[in-house]
C-alpha positions as CSV (number, residue, x, y, z in Angstrom):
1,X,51.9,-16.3,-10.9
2,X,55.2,-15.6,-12.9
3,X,58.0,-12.7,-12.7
4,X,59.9,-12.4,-15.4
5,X,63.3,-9.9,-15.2
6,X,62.3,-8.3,-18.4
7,X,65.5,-6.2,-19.1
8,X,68.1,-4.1,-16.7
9,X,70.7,-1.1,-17.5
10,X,73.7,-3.0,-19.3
11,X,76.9,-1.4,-20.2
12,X,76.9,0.3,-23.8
13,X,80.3,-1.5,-24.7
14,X,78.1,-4.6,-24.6
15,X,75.2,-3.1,-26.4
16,X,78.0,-1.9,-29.1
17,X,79.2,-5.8,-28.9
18,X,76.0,-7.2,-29.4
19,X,75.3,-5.0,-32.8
20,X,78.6,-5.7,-34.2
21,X,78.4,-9.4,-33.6
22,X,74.3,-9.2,-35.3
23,X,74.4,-6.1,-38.1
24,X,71.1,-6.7,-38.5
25,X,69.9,-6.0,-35.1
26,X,67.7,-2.9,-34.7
27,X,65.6,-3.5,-31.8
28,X,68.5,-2.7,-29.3
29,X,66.2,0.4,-28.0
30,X,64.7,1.5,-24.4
31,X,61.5,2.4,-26.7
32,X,60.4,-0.9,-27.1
33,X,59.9,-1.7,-23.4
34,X,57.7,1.6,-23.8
35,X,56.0,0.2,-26.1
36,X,54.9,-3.2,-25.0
37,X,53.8,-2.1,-21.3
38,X,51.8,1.1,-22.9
39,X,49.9,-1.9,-25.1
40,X,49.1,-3.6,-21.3
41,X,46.1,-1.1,-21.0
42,X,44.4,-2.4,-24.0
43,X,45.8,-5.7,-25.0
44,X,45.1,-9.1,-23.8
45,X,48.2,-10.5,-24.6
46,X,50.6,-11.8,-21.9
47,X,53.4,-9.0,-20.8
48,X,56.2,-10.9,-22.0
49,X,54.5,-11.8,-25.9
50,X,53.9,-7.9,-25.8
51,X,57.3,-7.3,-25.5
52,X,58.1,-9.8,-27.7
53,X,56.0,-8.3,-30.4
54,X,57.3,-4.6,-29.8
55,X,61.1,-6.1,-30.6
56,X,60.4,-7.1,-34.1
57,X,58.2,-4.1,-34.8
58,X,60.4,-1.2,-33.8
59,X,58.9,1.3,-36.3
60,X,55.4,0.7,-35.3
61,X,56.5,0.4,-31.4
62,X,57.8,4.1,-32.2
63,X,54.6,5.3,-34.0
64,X,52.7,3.8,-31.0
65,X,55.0,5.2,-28.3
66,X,54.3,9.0,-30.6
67,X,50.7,8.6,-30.5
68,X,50.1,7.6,-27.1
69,X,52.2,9.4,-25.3
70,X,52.0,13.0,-27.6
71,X,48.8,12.6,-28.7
72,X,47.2,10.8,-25.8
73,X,49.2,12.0,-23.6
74,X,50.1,9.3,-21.5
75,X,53.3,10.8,-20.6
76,X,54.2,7.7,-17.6
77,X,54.4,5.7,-20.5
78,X,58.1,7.3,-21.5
79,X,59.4,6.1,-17.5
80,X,59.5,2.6,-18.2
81,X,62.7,3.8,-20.9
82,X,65.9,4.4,-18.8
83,X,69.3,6.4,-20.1
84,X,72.3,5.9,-17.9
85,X,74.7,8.7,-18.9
86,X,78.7,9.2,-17.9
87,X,79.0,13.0,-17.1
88,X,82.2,13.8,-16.9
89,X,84.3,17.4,-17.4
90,X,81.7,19.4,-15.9
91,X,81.8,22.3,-13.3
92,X,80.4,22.6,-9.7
93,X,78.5,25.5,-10.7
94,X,76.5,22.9,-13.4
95,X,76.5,20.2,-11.3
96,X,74.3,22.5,-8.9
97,X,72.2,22.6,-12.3
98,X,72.3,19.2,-13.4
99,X,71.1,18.1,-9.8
100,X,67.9,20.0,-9.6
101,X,65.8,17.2,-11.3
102,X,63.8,15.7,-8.7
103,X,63.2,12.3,-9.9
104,X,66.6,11.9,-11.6
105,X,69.2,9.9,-9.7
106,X,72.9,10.9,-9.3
107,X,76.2,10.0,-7.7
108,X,79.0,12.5,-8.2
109,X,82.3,12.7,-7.4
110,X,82.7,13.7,-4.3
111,X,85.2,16.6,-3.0
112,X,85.3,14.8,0.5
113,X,86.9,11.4,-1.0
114,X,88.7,12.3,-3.9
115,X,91.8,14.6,-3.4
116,X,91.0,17.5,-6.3
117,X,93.8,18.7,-8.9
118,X,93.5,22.0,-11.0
119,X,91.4,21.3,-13.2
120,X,88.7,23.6,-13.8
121,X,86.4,24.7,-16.6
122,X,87.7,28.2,-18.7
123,X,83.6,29.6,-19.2
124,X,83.1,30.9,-22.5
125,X,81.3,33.6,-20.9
126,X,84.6,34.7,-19.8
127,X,86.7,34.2,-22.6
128,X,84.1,36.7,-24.8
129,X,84.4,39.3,-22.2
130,X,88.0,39.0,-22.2
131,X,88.5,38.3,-18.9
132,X,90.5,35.1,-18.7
133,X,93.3,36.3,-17.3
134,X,91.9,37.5,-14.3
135,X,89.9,34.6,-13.6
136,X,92.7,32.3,-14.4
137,X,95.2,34.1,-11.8
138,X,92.7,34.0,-9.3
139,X,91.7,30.1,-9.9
140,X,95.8,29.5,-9.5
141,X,95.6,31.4,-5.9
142,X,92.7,29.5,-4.7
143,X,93.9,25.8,-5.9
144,X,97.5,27.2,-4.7
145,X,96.0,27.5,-1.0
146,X,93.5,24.1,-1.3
147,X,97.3,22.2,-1.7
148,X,98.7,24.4,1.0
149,X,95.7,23.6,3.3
150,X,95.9,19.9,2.4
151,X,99.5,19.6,3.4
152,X,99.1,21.5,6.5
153,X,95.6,19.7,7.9
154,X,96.3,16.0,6.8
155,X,99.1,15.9,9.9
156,X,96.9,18.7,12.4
157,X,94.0,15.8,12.2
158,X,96.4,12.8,12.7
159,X,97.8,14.7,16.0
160,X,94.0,16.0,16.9
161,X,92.8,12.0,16.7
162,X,95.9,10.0,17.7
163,X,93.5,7.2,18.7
164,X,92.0,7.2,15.0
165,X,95.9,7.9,13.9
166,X,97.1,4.5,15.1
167,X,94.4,2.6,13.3
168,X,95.5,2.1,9.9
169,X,92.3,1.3,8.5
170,X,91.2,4.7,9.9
171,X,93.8,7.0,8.0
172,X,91.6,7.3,4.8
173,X,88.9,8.9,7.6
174,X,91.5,11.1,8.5
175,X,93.0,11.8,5.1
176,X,89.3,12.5,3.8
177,X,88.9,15.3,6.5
178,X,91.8,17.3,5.2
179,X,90.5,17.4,2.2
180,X,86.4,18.2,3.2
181,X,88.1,21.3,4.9
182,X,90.9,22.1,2.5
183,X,88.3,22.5,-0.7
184,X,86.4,25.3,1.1
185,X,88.9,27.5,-1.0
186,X,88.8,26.0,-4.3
187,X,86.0,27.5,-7.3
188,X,83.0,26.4,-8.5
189,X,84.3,26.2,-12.0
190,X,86.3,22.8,-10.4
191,X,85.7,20.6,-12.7
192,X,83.8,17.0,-11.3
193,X,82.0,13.9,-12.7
194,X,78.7,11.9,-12.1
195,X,76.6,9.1,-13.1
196,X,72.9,10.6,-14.1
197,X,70.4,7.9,-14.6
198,X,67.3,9.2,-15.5
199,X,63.6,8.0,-17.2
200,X,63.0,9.3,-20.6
201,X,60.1,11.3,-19.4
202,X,62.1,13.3,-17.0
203,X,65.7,13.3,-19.2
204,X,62.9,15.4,-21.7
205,X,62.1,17.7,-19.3
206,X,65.9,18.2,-18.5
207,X,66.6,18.5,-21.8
208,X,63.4,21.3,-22.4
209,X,64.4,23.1,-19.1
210,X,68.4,23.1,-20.3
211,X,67.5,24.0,-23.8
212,X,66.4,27.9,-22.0
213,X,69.2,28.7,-19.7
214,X,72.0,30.9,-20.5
215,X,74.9,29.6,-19.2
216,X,76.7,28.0,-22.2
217,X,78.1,24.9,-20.7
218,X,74.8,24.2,-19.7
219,X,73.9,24.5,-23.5
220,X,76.7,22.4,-24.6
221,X,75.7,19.6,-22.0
222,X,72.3,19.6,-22.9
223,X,73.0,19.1,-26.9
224,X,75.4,16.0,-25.7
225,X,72.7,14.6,-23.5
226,X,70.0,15.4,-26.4
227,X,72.1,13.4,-29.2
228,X,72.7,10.8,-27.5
229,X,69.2,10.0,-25.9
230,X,67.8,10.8,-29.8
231,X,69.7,9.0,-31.4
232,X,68.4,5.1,-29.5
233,X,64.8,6.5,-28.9
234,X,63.5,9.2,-30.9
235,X,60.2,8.4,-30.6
236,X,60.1,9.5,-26.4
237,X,62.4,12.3,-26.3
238,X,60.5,15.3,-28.7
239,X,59.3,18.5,-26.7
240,X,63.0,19.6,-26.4
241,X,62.9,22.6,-27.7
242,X,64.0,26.1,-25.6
243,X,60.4,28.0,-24.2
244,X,59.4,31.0,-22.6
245,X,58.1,29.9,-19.6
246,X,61.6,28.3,-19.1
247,X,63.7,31.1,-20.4
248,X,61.5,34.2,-18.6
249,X,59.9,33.2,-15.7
250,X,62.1,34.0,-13.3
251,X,63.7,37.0,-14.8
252,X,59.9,38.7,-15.1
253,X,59.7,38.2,-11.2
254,X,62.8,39.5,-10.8
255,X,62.0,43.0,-12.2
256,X,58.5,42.7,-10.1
257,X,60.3,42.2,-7.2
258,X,62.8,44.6,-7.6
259,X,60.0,47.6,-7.9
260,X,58.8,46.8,-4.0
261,X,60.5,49.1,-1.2
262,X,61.1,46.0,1.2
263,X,61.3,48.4,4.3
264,X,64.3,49.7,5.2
265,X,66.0,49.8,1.8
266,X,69.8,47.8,1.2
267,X,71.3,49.2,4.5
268,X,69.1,47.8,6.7
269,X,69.3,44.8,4.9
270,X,73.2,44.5,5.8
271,X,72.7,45.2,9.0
272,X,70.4,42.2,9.4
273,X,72.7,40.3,7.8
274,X,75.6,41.4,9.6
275,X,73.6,40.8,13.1
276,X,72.6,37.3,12.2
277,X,75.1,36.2,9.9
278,X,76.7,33.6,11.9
279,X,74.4,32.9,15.2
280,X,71.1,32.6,12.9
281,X,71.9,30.1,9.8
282,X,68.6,28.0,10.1
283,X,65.6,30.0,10.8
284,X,62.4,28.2,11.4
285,X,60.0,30.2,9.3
286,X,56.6,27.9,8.7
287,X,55.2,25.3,10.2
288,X,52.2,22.9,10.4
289,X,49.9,24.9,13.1
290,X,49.5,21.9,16.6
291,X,52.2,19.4,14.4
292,X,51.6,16.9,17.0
293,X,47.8,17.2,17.1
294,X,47.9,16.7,13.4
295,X,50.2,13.7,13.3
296,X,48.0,12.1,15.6
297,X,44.6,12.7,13.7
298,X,46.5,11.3,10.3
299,X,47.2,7.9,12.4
300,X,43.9,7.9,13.8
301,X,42.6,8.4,10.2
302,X,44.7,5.3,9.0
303,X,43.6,3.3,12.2
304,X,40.1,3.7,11.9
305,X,37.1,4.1,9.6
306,X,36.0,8.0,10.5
307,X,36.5,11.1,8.5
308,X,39.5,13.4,8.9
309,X,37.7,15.8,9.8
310,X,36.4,13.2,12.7
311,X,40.1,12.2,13.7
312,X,41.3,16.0,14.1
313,X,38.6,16.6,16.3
314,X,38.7,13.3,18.1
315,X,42.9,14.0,18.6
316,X,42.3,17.5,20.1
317,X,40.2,15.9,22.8
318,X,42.9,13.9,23.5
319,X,44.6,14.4,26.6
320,X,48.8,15.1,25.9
321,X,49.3,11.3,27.6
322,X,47.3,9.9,25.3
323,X,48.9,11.7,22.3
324,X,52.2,10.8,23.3
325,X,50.7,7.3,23.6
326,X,49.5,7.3,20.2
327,X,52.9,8.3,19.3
328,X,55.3,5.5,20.9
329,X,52.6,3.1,19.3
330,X,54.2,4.3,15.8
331,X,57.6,4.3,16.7
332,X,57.5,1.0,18.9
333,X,58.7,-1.7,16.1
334,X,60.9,0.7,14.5
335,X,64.9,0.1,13.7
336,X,67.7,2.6,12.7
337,X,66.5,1.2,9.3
338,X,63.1,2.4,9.1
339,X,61.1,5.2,7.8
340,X,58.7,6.8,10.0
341,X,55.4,6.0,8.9
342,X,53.9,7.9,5.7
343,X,51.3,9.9,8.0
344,X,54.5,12.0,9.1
345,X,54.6,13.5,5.5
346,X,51.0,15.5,6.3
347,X,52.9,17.6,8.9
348,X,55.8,20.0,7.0
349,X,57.8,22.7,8.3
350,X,59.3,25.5,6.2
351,X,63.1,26.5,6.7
352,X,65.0,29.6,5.9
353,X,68.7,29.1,5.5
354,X,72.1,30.4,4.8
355,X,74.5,27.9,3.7
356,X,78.1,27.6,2.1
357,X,78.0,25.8,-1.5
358,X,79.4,23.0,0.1
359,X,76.6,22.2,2.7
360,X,74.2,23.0,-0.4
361,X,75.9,20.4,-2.7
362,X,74.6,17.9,0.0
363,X,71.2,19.5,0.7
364,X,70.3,19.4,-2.6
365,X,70.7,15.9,-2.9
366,X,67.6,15.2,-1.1
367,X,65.4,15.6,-3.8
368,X,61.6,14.6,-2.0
369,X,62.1,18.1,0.0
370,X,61.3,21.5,-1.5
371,X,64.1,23.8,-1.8
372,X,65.0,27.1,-4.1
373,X,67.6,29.2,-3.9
374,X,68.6,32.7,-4.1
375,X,72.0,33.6,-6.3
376,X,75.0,33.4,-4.0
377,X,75.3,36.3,-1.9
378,X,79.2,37.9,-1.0
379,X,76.8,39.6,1.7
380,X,76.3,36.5,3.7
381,X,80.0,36.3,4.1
382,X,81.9,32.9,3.9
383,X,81.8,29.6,5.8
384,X,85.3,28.8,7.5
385,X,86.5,25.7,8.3
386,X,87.2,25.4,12.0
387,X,90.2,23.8,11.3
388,X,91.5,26.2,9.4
389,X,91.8,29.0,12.1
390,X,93.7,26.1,14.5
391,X,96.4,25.9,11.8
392,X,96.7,29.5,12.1
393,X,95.8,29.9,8.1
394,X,92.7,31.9,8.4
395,X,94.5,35.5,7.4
396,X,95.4,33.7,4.0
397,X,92.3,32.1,3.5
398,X,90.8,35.5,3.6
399,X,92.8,37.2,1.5
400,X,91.7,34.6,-0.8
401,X,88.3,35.1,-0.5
402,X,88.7,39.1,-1.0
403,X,90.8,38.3,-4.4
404,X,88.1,36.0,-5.2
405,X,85.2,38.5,-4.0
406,X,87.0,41.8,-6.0
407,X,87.7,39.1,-9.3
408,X,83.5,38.5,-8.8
409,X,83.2,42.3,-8.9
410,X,85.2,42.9,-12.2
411,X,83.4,39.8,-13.9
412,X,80.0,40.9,-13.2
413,X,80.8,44.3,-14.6
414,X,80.9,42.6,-17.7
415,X,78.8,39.6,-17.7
416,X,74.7,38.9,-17.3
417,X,75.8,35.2,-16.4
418,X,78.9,33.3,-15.4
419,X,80.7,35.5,-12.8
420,X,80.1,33.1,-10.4
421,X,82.3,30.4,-11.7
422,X,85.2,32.3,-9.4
423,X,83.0,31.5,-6.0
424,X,84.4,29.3,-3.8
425,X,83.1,26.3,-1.8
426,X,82.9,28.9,1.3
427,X,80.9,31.2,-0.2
428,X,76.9,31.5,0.9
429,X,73.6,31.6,-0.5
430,X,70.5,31.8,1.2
431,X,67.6,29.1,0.3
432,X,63.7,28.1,1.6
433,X,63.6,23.9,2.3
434,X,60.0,22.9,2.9
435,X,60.1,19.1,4.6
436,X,57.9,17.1,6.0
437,X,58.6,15.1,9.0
438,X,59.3,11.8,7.1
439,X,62.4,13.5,5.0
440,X,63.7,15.3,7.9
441,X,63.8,11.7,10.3
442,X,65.8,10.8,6.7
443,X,68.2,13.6,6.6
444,X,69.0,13.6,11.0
445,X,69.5,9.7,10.4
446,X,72.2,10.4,7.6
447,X,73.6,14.2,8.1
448,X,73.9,14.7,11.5
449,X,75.6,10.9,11.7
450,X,79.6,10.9,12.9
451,X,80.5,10.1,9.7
452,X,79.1,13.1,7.8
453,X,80.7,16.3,7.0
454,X,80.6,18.9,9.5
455,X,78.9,21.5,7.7
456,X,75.7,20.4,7.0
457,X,75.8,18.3,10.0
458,X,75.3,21.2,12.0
459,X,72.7,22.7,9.8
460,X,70.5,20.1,9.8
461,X,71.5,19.3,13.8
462,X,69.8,22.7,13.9
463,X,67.0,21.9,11.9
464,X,66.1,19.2,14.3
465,X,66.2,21.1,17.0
466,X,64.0,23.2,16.2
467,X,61.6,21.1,14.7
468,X,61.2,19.0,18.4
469,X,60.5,22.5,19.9
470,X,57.5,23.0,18.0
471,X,56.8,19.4,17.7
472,X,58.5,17.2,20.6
473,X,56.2,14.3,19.8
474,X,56.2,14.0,16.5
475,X,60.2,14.3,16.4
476,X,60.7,12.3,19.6
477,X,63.1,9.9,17.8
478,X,64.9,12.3,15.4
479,X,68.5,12.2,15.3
480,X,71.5,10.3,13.6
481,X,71.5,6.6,13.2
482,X,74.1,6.2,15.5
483,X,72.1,8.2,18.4
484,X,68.8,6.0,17.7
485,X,69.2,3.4,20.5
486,X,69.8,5.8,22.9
487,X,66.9,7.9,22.1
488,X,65.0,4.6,21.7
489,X,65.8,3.6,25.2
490,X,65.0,7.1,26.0
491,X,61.6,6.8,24.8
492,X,61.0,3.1,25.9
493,X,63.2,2.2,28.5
494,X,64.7,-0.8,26.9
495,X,66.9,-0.9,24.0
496,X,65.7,-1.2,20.0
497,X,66.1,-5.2,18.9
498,X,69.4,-4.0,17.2
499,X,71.7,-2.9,19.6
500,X,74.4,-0.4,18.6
501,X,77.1,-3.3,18.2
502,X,74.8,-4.8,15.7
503,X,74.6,-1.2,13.9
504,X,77.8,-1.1,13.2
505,X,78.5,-4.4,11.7
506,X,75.1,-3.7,9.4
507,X,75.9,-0.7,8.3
């Protein structure tokens, strides 16, 4: 056997080193590793010779990488080429964007961590309409009252946690509170930054998807992106051009959709709304029909030699014992660490939700779940900070959010797109998240954890919840990382191998 490390992401200051040090140098190109390990099919040759051979054949590694991956169309050839790209300058509202591409990865500047200054993006949407001024008086009210709130909850949460207060190495905790609840008031034209590393088959679909939405600082983005990425590796990054599946979709079902009576008509909508609007944020809408019968037949299937068809029927017969049985089998050898087993992802459960853009800037990060969302909604009112009303600050806060709302209201008079720049972090939007078990074990292990932020701790607290009631076996051990040993004692009446003091130090 040999491994070979045959490349990893380097810095592009050393890339630009390298080809000023060797002018000659033209093989300093993602397409070549495409290249060789598309030749791996059909060639005899060693992996490392073909990649030798791709290097001093650039041109015909980019014919070949055209031919087999356009022609052919042999598309998973383009992954093995990775961009790395520095974001930076770029609005919350097109971060939301940005961050929709599954199989992309992304860290971003967080709002939580960083304290935020006022700088925000001026849309060119609004500047055509004329409507700068507006928008601009209203961005200086909301950043006015994100300091305001800042100065004001960095001491309440010091004298709320004196314990926490009189740890030094626990004031950035403390600090980074004030600030999670202070942003609620600040726009989603806030400017931020990420890292955005990405394959060349998926950066191409970016780019295609980007090249048909309206917003212009998506376009602007996505020319950047496209320059850059064509300009080391033409030969993987070519259906880029805008489409009408892309640009029309979604505005054709709109109009479809608008044409149906949906009983009761807008006023009975906002009386829903109003009734549920803050006791009923996570609504259980779908769900795998006997979850825990199903679990069981999909480990039974794994376990054994028999049909599925076999298993199901063999794990209805099952007495609930037995089932449960089956179960703490699964879970017995499992740590904080682990993932469930896979046969989790055959049972899913489909949520409806109304979240704050905050709580859907994290949700959104977990990419292996399916979620779409609706426009944000003034409707669905706002999230407030808790916090907020104890530092007697809620009255402002809301005559920020009805300058904010009645600024919406002018800007969408004018505009088809980009009125929503002047949202805040408080404001909802409604969205469907399909999970399977698997992913929701992930998401209770990290968002509903001490250490994450409030907001979509409880959401996806709620989540689990209801998720054991329809299926106590199959989410016997959900929860945060920190609550695992108890549950796991719970469960087996003796505690997990690591023990909570050994948690924390690994962790």
């Amino acid at each position: 056997m040999k491994v070979l490390l045959a490349g990893y992401n380097i810095d592009s200051s050393v890339i630009d080193d390298l080809k000023k040090n060797s002018p000659s140098l033209q093989n300093v190109t993602p397409e070549t590793m495409s290249a060789a390990y598309a030749r791996i099919s059909r060639d005899p040759r060693s992996v490392d010779a073909l990649r030798a051979v791709a290097r001093t054949e650039v041109e015909r590694a980019r014919r070949s990488n055209k031919n087999i991956i356009f022609k052919m169309g042999h598309h998973s050839v383009a992954e093995h080429a990775v961009f790395n790209f520095d974001i930076i300058g770029v609005s919350r509202l097109a971060i939301e964007e940005i961050e929709k591409f599954r199989l992309c990865s992304y860290t971003e500047k967080s709002q939580r961590y960083v304290k935020l200054e006022d700088d925000v993006i001026l849309p060119e949407e609004i500047k055509k309409a004329g409507k700068q001024k507006i928008f601009l008086e209203v961005i200086k009210t909301q950043n006015a009252l994100y300091h305001k709130l800042y100065r004001k909850l960095k001491p309440y949460f010091f004298e709320c946690f004196p314990e926490l207060a009189a740890d030094s190495k626990k004031h950035a905790v403390l600090n980074g509170w004030a600030k999670e609840d202070a942003r609620y008031c600040v726009s989603l034209a806030t400017l931020g930054q990420l890292g955005l590393t990405a394959n060349a088959r998926n950066l191409e679909f970016l780019i295609r998807r980007f090249a048909s939405k309206e917003l212009a600082e998506i376009k602007m983005l996505n020319q950047k992106i496209y320059e850059l990425a064509k300009a080391v590796a033409p030969s993987i990054i070519l259906f880029t051009e805008a489409n009408e599946y892309d640009a029309k979709t979604y505005k054709n079902l709109v109009k479809k959709t608008e044409l149906l009576p949906f009983g009761g008509g807008p006023k009975k909508r906002k009386e829903n709304i109003e009734r549920r609007r803050d006791r009923e944020c996570v609504q259980l809408v779908d769900h795998t029909a006997d979850g825990d019968t199903r679990l069981v037949a999909s480990l039974l299937h794994t376990s054994s030699l028999h049909s599925y068809k076999d298993c199901l029927l063999q794990a209805k017969a099952l007495e609930q014992k037995q089932k449960k049985d089956m179960c703490k089998t699964a879970f017995q050898h499992m740590e904080f660490f682990d993932a469930v087993l896979r046969e989790f992802e055959y049972v899913d459960l489909t949520f409806d939700l109304v979240i704050s853009a905050t709580c859907f800037a994290q949700l959104k990060r977990h990419r292996m779940a399916t979620l779409t969302a609706q426009p944000y909604d003034l409707e669905l009112g706002v999230t407030l900070p808790q916090s907020i009303k104890n530092i007697g600050t809620q009255q402002e806060f809301k005559a920020v959010i009805d300058q904010t709302e009645e600024c919406y209201r002018k800007l969408k008079e004018s505009l088809t797109t980009g009125a929503e720049y002047i949202l805040t972090n408080a404001h909802r939007r409604r969205v469907l998240m399909r999970v399977n078990a698997r992913e929701l074990y992930h998401m209770a292990r990290l968002r509903e954890d001490p250490s994450a932020q409030w907001d979509i701790r409880q959401i996806v607290g709620e989540m689990s919840r209801k998720a054991k009631e329809v299926m106590p076996l199959t989410f016997r051990l959900v929860g945060a990382k920190n609550s695992y040993p108890e549950l796991y004692k719970e469960l087996f009446r003796k505690s997990p191998k690591l023990m909570p003091a050994k948690i924390g130090s690994a962790l």
